[in-house]
C-alpha positions in Angstrom: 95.9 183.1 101.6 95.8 179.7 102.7 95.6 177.3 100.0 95.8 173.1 101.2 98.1 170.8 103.4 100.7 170.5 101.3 103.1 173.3 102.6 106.4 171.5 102.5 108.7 169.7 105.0 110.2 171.9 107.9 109.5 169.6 110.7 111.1 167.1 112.0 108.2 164.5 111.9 107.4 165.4 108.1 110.6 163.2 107.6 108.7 160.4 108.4 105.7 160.7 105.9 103.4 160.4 108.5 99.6 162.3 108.8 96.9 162.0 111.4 93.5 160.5 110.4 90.5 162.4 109.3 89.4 163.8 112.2 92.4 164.1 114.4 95.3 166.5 114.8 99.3 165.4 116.0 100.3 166.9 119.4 103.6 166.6 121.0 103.7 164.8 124.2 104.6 166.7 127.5 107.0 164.7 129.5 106.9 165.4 133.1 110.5 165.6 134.5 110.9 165.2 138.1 113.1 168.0 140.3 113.2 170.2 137.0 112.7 172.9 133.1 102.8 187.4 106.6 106.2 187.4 107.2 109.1 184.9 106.6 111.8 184.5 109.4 115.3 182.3 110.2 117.1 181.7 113.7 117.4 179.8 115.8 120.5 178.8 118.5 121.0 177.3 122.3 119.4 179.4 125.1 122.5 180.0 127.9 119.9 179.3 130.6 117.1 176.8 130.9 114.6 179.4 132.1 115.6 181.4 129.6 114.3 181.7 125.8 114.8 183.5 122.7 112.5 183.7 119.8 111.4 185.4 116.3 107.5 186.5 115.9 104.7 188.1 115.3 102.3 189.6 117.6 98.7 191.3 116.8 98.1 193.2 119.4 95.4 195.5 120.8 94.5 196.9 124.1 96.7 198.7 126.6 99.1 197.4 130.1 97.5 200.4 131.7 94.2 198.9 131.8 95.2 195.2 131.6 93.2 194.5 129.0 95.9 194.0 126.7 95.3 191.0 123.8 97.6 189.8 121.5 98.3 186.9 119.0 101.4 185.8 118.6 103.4 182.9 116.2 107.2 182.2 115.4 110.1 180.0 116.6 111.4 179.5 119.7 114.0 178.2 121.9 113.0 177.6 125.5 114.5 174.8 127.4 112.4 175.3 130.4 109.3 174.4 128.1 110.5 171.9 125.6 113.5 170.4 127.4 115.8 170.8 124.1 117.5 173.6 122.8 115.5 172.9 119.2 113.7 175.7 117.8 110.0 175.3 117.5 107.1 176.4 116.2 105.4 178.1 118.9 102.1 180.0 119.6 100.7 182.2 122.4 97.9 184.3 123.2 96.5 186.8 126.0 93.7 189.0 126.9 94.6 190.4 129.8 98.4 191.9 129.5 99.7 188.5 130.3 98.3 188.0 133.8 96.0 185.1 134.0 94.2 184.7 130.8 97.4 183.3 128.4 98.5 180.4 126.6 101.1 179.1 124.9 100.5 176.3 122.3 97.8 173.5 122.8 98.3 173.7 126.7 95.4 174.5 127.5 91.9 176.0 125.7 91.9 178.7 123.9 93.6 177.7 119.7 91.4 175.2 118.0 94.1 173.1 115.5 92.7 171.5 112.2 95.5 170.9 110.6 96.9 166.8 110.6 100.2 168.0 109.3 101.3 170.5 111.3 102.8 169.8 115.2 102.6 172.7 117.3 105.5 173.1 119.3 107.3 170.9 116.5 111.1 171.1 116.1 112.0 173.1 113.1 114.2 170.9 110.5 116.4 172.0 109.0 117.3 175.5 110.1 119.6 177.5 108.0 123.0 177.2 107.8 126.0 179.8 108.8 127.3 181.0 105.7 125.5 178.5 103.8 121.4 177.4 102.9 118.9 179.4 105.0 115.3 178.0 105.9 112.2 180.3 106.5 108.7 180.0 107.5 106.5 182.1 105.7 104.0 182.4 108.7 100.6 184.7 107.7 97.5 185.2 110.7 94.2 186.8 109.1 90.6 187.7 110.4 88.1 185.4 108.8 85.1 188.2 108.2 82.2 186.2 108.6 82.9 184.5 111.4 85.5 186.4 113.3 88.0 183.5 113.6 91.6 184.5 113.7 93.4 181.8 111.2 96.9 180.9 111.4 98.5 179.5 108.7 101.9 178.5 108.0 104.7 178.1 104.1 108.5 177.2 104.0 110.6 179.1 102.0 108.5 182.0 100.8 106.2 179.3 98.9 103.0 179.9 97.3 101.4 177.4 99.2 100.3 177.7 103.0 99.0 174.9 105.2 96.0 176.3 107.1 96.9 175.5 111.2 93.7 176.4 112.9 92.6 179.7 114.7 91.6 181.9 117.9 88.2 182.2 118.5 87.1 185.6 119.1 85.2 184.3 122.3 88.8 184.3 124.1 89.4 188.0 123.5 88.0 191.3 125.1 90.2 193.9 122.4 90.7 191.1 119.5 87.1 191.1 118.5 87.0 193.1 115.7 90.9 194.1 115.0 94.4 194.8 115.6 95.5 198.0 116.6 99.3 197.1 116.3 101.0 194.6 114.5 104.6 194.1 115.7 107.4 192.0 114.0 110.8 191.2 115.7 113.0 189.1 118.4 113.0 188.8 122.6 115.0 186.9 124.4 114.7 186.5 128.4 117.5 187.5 130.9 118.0 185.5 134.2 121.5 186.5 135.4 121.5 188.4 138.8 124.1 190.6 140.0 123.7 193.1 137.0 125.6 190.7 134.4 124.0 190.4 131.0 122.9 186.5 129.5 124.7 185.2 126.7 121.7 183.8 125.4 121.6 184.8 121.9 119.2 186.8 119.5 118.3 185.6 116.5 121.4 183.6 114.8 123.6 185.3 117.4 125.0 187.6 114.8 124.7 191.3 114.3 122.6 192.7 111.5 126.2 194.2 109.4 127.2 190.0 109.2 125.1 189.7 106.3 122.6 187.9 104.7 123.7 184.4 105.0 124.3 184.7 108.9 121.7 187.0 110.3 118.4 186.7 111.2 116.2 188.0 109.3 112.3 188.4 109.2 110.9 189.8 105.0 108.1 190.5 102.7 106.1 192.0 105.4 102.6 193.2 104.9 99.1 193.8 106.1 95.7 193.9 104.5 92.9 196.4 105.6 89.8 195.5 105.8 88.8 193.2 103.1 91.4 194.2 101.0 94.3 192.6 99.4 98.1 192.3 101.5 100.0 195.2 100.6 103.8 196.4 101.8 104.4 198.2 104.4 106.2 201.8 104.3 106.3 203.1 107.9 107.2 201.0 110.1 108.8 202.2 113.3 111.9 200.5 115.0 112.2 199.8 119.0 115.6 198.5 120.1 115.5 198.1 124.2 118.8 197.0 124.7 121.0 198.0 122.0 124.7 197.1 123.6 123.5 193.6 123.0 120.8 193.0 120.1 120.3 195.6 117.0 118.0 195.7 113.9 118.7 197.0 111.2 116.1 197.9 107.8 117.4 196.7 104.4 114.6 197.4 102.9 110.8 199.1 103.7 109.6 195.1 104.1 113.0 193.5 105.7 115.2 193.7 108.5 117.8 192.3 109.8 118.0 191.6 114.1 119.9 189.7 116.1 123.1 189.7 118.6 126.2 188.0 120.0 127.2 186.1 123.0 128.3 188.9 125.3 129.1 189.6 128.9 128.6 193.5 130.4 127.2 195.4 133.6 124.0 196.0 132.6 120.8 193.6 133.5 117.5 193.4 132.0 114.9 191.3 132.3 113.5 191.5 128.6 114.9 192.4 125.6 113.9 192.8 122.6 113.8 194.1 118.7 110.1 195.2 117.6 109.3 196.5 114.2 105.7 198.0 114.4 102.7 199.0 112.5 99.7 200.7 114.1 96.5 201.1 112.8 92.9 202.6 113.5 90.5 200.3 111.0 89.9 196.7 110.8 92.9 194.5 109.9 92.5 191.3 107.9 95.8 189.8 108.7 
C-alpha cells in the first residue's frame, strides 16, 4: 500500500527540489493557444498527429456500452499533443460513468479527483523515460478501494520501489457502477487513428517496437495483481489477451504477471479509429485495488 511522499524522482519538476505548502497541491498550467491542439509500465514516443495519442494504463471498469452506464478509472502515461501541446509523456488520469458520453474527465480539468498529494503534478512530464537498448524507467502505479469510506485511492512508485506516494482519489459520489467494485480490471496500450482514406497512423504503441525486440526496447507493463475483498494483492493467473488490430500493435505474455505490447511506425490499407492491446481480469466480488 501506500506508505509517504517520498516516492522518488520521475518528474520533471522533482528536479528542482521544490514542494507545495501544507495545504496546497502543484497543477500544471493550461496555456490557451489561439487557432490550435498495481502494475509497473515504460513507453513513451512522439504521436504522428496532434489529435492523436498513444498511452499505457490501467482501467477499472464496471458497467456495460449497452446501457451507458459504463464507469471506469483509469491511470498511466500518455502522449497527446492535442492536450499538452508536447510530445512528453505524462502522467495522466481519467474517469467516466456514463460509457464516455458526458460525465468524463481527464486529470484536474474539471471536478470529479480530489489530489492531496504536494509532490506529485498530474499531467507531469515523465523524466527520465527509459532508454533504447539501455536504462529503463517504470512507474509502479497501484489504485485501491478504501473500505470505510469507499474512496478510490491512487497512488503512485518509480522503479518497482517499496514506497508509494499517495495522489488522491475518486469519490464514489461521481460513479453509478463504481460504488462498491470493479467488475473488470484491464491492463494494456491504445493509441488513436486520424488518417482518412483507409491509411493506417504511424503513431506508435508503446516504445514503437514489437514484443520479440526484447526487454530493453519494448514496452512492457509487470508484477500485476489484484486483491479481493479485504485481502492481501496476489498474482494473477488468467488473464485474457485482446489484440484489435494486430498488423500493427501485438502483446505478447512472458510471464502469468508480464507482457510485452507495442508496435512500429507502419503504413497499410486498413483504418481504424482505436486500437488497442488489453490484458483483462473479470471478477464477481468486491475488489480492493
Amino acid at each position: 500500500m501506500a506508505k509517504n511522499e517520498d516516492a522518488g524522482k520521475w518528474q520533471i519538476w522533482h528536479n528542482t527540489g521544490m514542494s507545495c505548502p501544507e495545504g496546497t497541491i502543484p497543477i500544471r498550467r493550461v496555456v490557451s493557444h489561439k487557432s490550435g491542439a498495481a502494475e509497473r509500465v515504460t513507453g513513451g514516443h512522439e504521436a504522428r498527429n496532434a489529435g492523436e495519442f498513444s498511452l499505457g494504463q490501467i482501467w477499472l471498469v464496471s458497467g456495460s456500452y449497452d446501457t451507458n452506464d459504463l464507469n471506469s478509472i483509469e491511470a498511466g502515461w500518455q502522449v497527446y499533443p492535442h492536450l499538452y501541446f508536447d510530445n512528453q509523456p505524462r502522467f495522466f488520469i481519467f474517469w467516466t460513468s456514463d460509457a464516455y458520453n458526458i460525465s468524463w474527465c481527464y486529470n484536474l480539468r474539471c471536478a470529479g479527483f480530489i489530489q492531496t498529494s504536494r509532490t506529485i503534478v498530474i499531467e507531469g512530464a515523465i523524466s527520465p523515460t527509459s532508454i533504447s537498448g539501455g536504462t529503463q524507467t517504470d512507474l509502479t502505479i497501484q489504485i485501491w478501494k478504501d473500505p470505510n469510506f469507499g474512496l478510490w485511492w491512487l497512488a503512485v512508485g518509480l522503479n518497482n520501489g517499496t514506497v508509494l506516494s499517495p495522489v488522491g482519489y475518486w469519490p464514489i459520489e461521481i460513479f453509478t457502477r463504481l460504488t462498491e467494485y470493479a467488475e473488470i480490471v484491464q491492463w494494456g496500450g491504445e493509441i488513436v487513428n486520424e488518417n482518412s482514406y483507409d491509411r493506417h497512423t504511424t503513431t506508435q504503441m508503446g516504445s514503437g517496437y514489437f514484443p520479440d525486440s526484447g526487454s530493453k526496447k519494448t514496452a512492457y507493463m509487470c508484477d500485476l495483481q489484484i486483491a479481493r475483498s479485504k485481502g492481501d494483492f496476489e498474482p494473477l493467473y488468467d488473464l485474457k489477451v485482446r489484440e484489435t488490430n494486430p498488423d500493427y500493435y501485438k502483446v505478447k505474455m512472458s510471464s502469468n504477471t508480464s507482457f510485452y505490447y507495442g508496435g512500429s511506425q507502419h503504413a497499410g490499407a486498413f483504418h481504424f479509429r482505436l486500437s488497442s492491446i488489453i490484458l483483462y481480469f473479470s471478477f464477481s466480488v468486491f475488489l480492493l485495488f
